[in-house]
C-alpha positions as CSV (number, residue, x, y, z in Angstrom):
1,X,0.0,0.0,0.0
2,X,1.0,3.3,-0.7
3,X,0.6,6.6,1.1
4,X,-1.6,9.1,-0.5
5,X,-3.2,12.5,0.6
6,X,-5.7,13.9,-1.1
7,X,-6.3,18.0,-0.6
8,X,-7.9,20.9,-1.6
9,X,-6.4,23.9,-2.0
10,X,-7.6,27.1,-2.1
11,X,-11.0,26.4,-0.3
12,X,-13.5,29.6,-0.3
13,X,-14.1,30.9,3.4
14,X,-16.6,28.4,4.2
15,X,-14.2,25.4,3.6
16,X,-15.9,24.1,0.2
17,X,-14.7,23.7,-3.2
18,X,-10.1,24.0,-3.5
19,X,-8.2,22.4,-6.0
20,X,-7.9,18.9,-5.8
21,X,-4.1,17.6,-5.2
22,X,-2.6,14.4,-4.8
23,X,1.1,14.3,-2.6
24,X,2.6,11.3,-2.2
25,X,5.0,11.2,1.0
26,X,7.6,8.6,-0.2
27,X,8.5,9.5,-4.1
28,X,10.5,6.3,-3.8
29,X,7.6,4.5,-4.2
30,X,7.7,6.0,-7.8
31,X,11.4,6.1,-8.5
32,X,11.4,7.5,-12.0
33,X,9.5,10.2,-14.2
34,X,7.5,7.1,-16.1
35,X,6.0,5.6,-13.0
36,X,5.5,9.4,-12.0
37,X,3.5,10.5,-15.0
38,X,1.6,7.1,-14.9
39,X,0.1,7.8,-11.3
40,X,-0.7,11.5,-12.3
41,X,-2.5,10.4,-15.4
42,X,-4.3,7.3,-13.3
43,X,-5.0,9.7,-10.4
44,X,-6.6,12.5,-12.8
45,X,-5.7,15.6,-10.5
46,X,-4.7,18.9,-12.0
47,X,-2.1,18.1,-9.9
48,X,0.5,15.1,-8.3
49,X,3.3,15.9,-5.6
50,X,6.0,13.4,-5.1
51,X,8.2,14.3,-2.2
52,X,11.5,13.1,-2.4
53,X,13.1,15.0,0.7
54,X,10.6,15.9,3.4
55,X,13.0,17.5,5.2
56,X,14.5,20.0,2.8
57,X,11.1,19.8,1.0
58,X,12.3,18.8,-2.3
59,X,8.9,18.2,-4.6
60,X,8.4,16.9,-8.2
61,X,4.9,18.4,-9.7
62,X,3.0,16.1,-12.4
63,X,-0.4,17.4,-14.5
64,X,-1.8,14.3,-16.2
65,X,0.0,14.7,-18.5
66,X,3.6,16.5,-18.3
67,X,6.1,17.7,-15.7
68,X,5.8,21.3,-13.9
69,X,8.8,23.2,-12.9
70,X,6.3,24.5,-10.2
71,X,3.2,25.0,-9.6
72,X,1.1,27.1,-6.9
73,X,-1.7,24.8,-5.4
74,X,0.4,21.7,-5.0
75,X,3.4,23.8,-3.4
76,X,0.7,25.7,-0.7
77,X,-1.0,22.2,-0.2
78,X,2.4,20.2,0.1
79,X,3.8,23.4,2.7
80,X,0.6,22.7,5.0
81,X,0.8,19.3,4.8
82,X,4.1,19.1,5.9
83,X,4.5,22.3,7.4
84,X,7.3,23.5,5.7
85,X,9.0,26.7,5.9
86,X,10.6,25.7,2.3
87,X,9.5,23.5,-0.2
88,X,11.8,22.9,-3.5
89,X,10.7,22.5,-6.8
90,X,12.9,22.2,-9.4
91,X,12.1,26.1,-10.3
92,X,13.6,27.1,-7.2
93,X,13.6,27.6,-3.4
94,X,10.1,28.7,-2.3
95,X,9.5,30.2,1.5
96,X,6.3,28.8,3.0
97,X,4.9,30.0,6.0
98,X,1.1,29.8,8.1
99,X,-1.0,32.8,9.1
100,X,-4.1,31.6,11.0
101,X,-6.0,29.7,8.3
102,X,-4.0,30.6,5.4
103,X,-0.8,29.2,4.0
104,X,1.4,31.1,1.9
105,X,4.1,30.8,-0.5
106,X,6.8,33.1,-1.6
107,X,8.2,32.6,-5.5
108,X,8.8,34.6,-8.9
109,X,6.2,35.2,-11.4
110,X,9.2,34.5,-14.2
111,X,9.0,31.1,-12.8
112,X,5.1,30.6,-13.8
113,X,4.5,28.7,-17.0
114,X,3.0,30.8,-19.4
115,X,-0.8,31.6,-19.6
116,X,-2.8,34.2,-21.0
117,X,-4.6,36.4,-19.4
118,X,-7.3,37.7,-21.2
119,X,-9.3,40.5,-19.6
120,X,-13.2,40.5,-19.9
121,X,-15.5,43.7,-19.0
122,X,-17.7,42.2,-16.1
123,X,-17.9,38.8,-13.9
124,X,-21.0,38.4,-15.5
125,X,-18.8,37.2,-18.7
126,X,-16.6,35.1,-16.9
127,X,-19.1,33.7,-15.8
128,X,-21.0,33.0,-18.8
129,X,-17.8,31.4,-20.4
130,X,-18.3,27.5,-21.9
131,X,-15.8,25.2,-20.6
132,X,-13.2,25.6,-22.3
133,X,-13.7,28.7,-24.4
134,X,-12.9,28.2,-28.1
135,X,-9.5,28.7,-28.9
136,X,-5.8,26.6,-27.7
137,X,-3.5,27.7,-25.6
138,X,-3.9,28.3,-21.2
139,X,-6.5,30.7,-20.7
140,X,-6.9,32.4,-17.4
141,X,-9.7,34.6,-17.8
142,X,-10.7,37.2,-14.9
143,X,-12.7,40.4,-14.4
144,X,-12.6,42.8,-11.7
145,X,-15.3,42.5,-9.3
146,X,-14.3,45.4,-7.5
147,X,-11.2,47.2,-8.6
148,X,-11.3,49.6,-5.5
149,X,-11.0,46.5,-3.6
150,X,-8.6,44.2,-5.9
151,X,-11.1,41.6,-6.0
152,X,-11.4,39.7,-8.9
153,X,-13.5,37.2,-10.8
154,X,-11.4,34.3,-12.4
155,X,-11.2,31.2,-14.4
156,X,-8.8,28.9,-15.7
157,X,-8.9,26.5,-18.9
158,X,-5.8,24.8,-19.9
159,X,-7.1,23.7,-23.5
160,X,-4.7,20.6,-23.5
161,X,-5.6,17.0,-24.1
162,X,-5.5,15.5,-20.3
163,X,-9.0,15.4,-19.3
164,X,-8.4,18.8,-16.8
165,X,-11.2,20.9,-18.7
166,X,-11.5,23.6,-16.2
167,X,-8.9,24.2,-13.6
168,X,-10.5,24.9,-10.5
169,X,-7.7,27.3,-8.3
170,X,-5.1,28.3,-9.7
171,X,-1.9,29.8,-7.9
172,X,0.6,30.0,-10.7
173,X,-2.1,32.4,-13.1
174,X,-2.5,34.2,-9.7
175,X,1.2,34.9,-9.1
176,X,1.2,36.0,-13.3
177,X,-2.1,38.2,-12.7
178,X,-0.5,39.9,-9.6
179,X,2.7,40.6,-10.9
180,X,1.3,42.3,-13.9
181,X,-1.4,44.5,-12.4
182,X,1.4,45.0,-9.6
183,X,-0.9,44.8,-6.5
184,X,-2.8,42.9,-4.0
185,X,-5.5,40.5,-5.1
186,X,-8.5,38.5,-3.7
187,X,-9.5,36.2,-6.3
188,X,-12.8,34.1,-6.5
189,X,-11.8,31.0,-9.4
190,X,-13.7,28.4,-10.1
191,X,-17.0,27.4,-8.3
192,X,-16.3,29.3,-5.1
193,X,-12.3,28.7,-4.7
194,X,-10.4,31.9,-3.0
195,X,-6.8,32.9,-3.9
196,X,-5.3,35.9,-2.2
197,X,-1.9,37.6,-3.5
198,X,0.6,39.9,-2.4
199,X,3.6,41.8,-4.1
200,X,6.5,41.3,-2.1
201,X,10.2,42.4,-2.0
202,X,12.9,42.0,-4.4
203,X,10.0,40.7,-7.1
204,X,8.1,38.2,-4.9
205,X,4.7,37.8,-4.5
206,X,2.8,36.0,-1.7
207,X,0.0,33.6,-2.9
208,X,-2.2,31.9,0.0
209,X,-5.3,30.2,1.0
210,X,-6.8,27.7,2.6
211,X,-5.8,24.4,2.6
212,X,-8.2,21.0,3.4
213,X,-8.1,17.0,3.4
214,X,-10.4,15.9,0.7
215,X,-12.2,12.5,0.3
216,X,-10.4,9.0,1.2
217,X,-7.4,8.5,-1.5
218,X,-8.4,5.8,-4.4
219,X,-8.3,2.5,-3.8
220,X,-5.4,0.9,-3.2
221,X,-3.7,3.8,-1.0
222,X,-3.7,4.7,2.4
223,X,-3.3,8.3,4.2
């Protein structure tokens, strides 16, 4: 049997919804990037965390279907879970730290794979978006809800053959968004996730929320 956790990242203030994420404790139980992509792809998660030092917090990230440098869900969910004050993907060193019921993370935005963020005039259209819009390529799509009050109206379609149609919290597209309007944000994704952002020193930005164990792992795995 192997260890599993199941999370959800990102929950909205009353604990629903978050991005689903898989970490496994013991990578070696999954020893090379085949065996890796083959539990990401089985498990069907936007995202899989293998941890292969839990002490330094060194992480491998897996979509479905490819490798991630890094990631911001799986690196908040992995920092809570283990409560690290570093987790390492192979991007780079990221601080972690807790503040009441929110865990943060500290990276770059040039780190981010790349998305489009594509602008639309009111929530209302966000909203009304079919999943996925037309079109290829990683849409995040957002609206303000209140500019006064940096709170915005997101979400995220990858567009890529793995099965992920609509991702539901996104902290990498967060970390882009903030860094290019270049403030705060409070961002509703999804069906009721919450991200929250904040520009920090030396270009860093702080990305948190709320972190939560989901449903018993699959069959076959114990927590």
């Amino acid at each position: 049997m192997n260890e599993l956790d199941v999370l959800r990242v990102f929950c909205g203030p009353d604990g629903r919804h978050g991005n689903a994420l898989g970490v496994v404790r013991d990578g070696r139980a999954y020893p090379d990037e085949a065996s890796r992509q083959a539990l990401a792809a089985e498990l069907g998660f936007s995202e899989t965390v293998f941890v292969d030092d839990p002490e330094r917090g060194v992480v491998d990230i897996y979509t479905p279907g490819l490798r991630l440098p890094f990631a911001g869900h799986p690196l908040v969910g992995t920092a809570w879970l283990l409560d690290l004050e570093v987790v390492n993907p192979p991007a780079g060193e990221v601080w972690a730290r807790n503040d009441g019921e929110f865990t943060w993370i500290t990276a770059r935005a040039e780190w981010a794979p790349p998305r489009r963020l594509q602008q639309y005039a009111s929530a209302a259209e966000v909203d009304a978006l079919p999943a996925p819009p037309p079109g290829e390529g990683w849409l995040y799509a957002w609206a303000w809800e209140d500019e006064a009050a940096g709170r915005v109206r997101a979400r995220a379609f990858p567009r890529r053959d793995d099965g992920i149609t609509e991702d539901e919290a996104t902290g990498a597209a967060a970390l882009l968004l903030t860094a290019e309007l270049g403030r705060a944000l409070n961002i509703t994704q999804g069906r009721g996730s919450q991200i929250l952002t904040a520009p920090g020193p030396e270009a860093t930005i702080e990305v948190g929320g709320r972190v939560r164990f989901a449903p018993p792992p699959p069959q076959g795995f114990t927590r």
